[in-house]
LUMVEXFI-139465 format. One record per residue (C-alpha): residue number from 1; residue in one letter; z, y, x. Coordinates in steps of 0.2 Angstrom, whole numbers, plus 2048, in hexadecimal, padded with zeros to 3 digits. Each point is the difference from the previous one (the first is absolute). Example, Ala and Ser with C-alpha at 12.3 -4.5 7.8 and 13.67 -1.06 7.14 Angstrom:
{k:1; r:A; zz:827; yy:7EA; xx:83E}
{k:2; r:S; zz:7FD; yy:811; xx:806}
END
This chain:
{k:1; r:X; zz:800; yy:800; xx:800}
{k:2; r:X; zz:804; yy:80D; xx:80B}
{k:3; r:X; zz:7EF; yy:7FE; xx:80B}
{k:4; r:X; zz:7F8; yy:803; xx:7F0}
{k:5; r:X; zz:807; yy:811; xx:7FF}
{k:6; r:X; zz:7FD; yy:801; xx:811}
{k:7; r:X; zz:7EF; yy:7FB; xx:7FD}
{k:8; r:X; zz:7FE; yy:80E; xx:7F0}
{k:9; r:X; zz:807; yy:80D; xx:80A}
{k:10; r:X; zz:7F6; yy:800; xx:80E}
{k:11; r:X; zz:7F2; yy:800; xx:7F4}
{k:12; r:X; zz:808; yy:80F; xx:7F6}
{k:13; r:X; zz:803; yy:80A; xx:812}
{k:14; r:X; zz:7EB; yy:7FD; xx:804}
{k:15; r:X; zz:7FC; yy:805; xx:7F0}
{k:16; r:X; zz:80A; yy:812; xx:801}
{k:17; r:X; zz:7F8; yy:801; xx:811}
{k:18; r:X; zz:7EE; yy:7FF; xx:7FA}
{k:19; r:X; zz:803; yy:80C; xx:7F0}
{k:20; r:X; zz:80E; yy:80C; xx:806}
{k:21; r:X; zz:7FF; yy:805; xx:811}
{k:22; r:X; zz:7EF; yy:808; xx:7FF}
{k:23; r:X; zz:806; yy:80C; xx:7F5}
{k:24; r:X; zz:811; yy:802; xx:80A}
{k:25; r:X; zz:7F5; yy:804; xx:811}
{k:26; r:X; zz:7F6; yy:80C; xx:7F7}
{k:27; r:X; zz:80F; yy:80D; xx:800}
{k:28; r:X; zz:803; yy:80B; xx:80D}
{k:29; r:X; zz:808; yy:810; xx:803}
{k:30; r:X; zz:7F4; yy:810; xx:7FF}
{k:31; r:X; zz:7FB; yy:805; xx:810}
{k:32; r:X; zz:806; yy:812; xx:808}
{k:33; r:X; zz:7F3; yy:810; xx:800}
{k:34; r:X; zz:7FD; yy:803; xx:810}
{k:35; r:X; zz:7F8; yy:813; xx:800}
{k:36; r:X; zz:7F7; yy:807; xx:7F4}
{k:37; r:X; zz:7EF; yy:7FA; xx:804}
{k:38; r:X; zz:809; yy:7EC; xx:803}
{k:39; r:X; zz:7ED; yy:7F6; xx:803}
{k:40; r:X; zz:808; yy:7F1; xx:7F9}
{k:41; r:X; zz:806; yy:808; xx:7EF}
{k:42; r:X; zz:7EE; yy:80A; xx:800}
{k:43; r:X; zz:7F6; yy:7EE; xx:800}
{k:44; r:X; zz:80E; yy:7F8; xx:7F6}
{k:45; r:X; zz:7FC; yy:80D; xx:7F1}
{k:46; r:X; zz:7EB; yy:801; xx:805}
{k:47; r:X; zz:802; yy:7EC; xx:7FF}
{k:48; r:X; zz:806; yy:7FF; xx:7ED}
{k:49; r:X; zz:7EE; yy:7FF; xx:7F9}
{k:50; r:X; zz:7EF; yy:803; xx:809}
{k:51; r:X; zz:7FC; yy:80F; xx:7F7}
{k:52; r:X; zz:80F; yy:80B; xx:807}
{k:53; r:X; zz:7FA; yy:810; xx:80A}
{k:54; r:X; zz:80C; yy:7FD; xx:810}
{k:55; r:X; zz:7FF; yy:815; xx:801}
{k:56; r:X; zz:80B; yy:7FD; xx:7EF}
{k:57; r:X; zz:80B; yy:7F2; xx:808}
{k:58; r:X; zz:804; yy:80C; xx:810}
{k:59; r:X; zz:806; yy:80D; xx:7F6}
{k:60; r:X; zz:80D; yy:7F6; xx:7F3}
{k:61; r:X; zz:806; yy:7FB; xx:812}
{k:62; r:X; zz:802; yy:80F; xx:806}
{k:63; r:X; zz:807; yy:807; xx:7ED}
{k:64; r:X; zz:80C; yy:7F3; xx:801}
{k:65; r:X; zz:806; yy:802; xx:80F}
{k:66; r:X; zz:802; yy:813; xx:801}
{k:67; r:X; zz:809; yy:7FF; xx:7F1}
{k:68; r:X; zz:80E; yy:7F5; xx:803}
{k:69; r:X; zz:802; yy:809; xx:811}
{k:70; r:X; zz:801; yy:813; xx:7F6}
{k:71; r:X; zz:80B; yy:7FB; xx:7F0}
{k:72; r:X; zz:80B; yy:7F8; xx:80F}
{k:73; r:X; zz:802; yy:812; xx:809}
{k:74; r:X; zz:801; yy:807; xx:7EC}
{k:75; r:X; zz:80E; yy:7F6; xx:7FA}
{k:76; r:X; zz:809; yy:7FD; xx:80F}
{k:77; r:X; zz:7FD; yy:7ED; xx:7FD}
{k:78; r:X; zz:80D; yy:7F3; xx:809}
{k:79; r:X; zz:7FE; yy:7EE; xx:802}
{k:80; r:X; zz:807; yy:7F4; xx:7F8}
{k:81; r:X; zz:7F7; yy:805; xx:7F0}
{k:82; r:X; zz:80F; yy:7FC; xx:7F6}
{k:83; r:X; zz:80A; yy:80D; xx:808}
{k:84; r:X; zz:7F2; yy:80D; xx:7FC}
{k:85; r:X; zz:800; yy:7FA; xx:7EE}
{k:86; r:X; zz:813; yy:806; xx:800}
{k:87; r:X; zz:7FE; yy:810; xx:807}
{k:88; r:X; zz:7F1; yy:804; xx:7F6}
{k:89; r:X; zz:80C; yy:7FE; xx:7EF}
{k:90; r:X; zz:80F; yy:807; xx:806}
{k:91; r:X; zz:7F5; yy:80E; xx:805}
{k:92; r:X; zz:802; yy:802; xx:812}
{k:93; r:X; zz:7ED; yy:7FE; xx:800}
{k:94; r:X; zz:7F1; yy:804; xx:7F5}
{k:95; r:X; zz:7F4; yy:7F1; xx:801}
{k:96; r:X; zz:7FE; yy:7F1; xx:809}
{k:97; r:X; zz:802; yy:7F3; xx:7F0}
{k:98; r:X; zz:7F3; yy:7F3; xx:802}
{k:99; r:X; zz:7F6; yy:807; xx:7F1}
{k:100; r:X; zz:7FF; yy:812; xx:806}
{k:101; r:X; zz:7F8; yy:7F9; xx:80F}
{k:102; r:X; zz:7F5; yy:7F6; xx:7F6}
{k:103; r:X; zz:7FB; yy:813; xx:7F5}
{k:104; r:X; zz:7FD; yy:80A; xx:80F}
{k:105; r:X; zz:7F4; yy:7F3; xx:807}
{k:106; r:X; zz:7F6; yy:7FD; xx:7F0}
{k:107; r:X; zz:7FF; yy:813; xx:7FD}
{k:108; r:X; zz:7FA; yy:803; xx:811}
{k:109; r:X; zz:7F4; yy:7F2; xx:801}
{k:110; r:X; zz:7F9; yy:807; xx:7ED}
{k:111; r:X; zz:7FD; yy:810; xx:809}
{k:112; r:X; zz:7F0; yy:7F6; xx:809}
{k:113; r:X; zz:7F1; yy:7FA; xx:7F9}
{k:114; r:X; zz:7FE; yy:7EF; xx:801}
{k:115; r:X; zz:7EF; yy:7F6; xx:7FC}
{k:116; r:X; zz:805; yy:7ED; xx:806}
{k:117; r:X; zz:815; yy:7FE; xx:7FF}
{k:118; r:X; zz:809; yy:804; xx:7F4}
{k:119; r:X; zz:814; yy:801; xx:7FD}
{k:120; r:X; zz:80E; yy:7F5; xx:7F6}
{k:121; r:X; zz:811; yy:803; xx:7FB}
{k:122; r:X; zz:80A; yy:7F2; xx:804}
{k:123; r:X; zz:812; yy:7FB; xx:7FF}
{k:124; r:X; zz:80C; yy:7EF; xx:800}
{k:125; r:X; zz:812; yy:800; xx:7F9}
{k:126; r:X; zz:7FD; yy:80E; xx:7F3}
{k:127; r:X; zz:80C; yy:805; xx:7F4}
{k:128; r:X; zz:80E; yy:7F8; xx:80E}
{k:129; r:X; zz:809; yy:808; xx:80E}
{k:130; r:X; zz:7F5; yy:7F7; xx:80D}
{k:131; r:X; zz:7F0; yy:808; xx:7F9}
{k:132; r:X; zz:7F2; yy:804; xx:80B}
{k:133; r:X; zz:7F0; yy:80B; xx:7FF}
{k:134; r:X; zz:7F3; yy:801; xx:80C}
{k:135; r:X; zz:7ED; yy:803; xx:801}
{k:136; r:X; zz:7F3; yy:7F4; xx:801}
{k:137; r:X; zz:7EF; yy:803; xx:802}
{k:138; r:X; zz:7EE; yy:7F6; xx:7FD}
{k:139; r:X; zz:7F0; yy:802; xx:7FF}
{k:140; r:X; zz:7FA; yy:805; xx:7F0}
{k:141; r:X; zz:800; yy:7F5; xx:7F2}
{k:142; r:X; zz:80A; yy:7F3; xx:80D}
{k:143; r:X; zz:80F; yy:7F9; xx:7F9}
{k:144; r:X; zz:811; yy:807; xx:802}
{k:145; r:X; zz:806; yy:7EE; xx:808}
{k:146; r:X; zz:7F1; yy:802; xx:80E}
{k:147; r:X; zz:807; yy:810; xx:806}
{k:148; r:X; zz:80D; yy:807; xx:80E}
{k:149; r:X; zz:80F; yy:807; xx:7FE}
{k:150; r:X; zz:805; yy:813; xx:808}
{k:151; r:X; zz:812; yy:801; xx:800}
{k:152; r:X; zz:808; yy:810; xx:808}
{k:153; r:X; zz:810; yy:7FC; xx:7FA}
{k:154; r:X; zz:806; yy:7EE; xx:809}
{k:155; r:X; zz:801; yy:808; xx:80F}
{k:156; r:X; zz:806; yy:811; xx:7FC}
{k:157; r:X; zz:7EF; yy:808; xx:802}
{k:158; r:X; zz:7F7; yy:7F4; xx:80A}
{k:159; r:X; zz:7F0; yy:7F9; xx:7FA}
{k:160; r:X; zz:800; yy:7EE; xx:7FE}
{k:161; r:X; zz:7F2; yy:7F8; xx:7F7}
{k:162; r:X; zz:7FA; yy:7ED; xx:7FA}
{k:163; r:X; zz:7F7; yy:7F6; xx:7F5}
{k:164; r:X; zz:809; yy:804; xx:7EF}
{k:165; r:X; zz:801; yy:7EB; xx:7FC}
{k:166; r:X; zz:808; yy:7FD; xx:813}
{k:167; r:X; zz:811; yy:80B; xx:7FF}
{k:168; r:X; zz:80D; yy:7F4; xx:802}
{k:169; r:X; zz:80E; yy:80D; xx:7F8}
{k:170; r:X; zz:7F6; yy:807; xx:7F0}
{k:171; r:X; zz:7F6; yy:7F9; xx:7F3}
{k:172; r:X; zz:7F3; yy:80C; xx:7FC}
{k:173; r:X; zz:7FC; yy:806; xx:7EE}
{k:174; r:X; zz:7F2; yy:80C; xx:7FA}
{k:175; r:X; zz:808; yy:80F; xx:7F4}
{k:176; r:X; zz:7EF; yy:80A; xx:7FC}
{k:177; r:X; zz:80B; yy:80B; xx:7F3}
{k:178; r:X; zz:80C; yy:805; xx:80D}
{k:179; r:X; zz:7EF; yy:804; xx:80D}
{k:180; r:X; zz:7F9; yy:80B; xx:7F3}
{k:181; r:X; zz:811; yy:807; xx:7FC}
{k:182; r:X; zz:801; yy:808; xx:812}
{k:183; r:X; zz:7ED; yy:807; xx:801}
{k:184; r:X; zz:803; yy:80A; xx:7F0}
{k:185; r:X; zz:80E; yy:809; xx:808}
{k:186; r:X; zz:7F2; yy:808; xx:809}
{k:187; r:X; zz:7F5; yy:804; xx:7F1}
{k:188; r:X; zz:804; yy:812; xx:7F6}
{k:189; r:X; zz:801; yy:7FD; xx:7EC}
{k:190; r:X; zz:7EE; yy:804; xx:7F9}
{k:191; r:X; zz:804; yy:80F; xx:7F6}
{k:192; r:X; zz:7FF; yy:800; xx:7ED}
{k:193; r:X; zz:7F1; yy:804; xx:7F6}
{k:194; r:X; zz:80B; yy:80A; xx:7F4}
{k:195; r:X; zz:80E; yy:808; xx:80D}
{k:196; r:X; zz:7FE; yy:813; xx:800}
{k:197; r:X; zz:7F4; yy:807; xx:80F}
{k:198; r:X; zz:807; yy:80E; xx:80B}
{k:199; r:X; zz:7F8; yy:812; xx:803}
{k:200; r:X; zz:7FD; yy:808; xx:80F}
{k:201; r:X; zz:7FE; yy:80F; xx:7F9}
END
């Protein structure tokens, strides 16, 4: 008896190897930024999809990258994150939550035009006190789970970037209501048709 379990374990141990640990390799931390104009980041983003301009994969780089570095001399960012997170709401400091990193960097990537990548809201643990929000970009009309991640935040205002399915920490969710939310921020209301007109005279 017992060599039969022996026998069914082993088996059980083969079979988790075959259908688990791919998935389990697959995750890796994302890699560190390392300037603004990091080659491997550029070709990383220009390899997404064969129709991506690399002109528009070496600026989201270099957005990225200049933008964690600036809103780190902003808000005064410190490392852990955690301990930012703490100052920012017992207001000793005015940004550096992992969403305001997330707004500044979609509104200033939305100040470009962009032909061949587009950008996604994305975020894991919402709604708990672990949440997350990042930025992930694609190429257009790519799915949201084939993109990379640009997280200012982790490392207190150090770009790191990775495949968005490949973080070993965060499980990567599309909000598209929350994206848009952000961009209108930056849109005036369109006046009403019947709101009264103003005189110069």
């Amino acid at each position: 008896m017992p060599s039969f379990y022996r026998r069914h374990s082993t088996l059980a141990l083969l079979l988790l190897a075959i259908f688990v640990s791919p998935a389990v390799a697959e995750k890796k931390d994302p890699a560190f930024a390392t300037s603004a104009d990091d080659p491997v980041l550029r070709s990383r983003i220009a390899a997404l999809a064969p129709t991506i301009d690399p002109e528009e994969a070496r600026r989201v780089a270099q957005i990225a990258y200049t933008t964690g570095r600036d809103l780190k001399k902003e808000w005064r960012v410190v490392w852990p994150p955690g301990l930012q997170n703490f100052l920012v709401n017992t207001g000793q400091r005015k940004g550096g939550l992992c969403f305001q990193f997330a707004e500044r960097l979609l509104l200033r990537l939305s100040e470009q035009k962009w032909e061949t990548l587009e950008f996604h809201w994305a975020e894991s643990y919402e709604r708990t006190a672990s949440e997350h929000n990042v930025i992930v970009v694609t190429a257009k009309s790519q799915s949201f789970y084939q993109g990379i991640i640009l997280d200012n935040w982790r490392y207190g205002g150090r770009l790191v970037w990775g495949p968005v399915t490949a973080d070993p920490h965060y499980r990567w969710h599309e909000n598209k209501g929350q994206f848009h939310k952000v961009l209108n921020r930056r849109v005036p209301p369109s006046p009403s048709p019947n709101a009264p007109t103003t005189s110069s005279d």
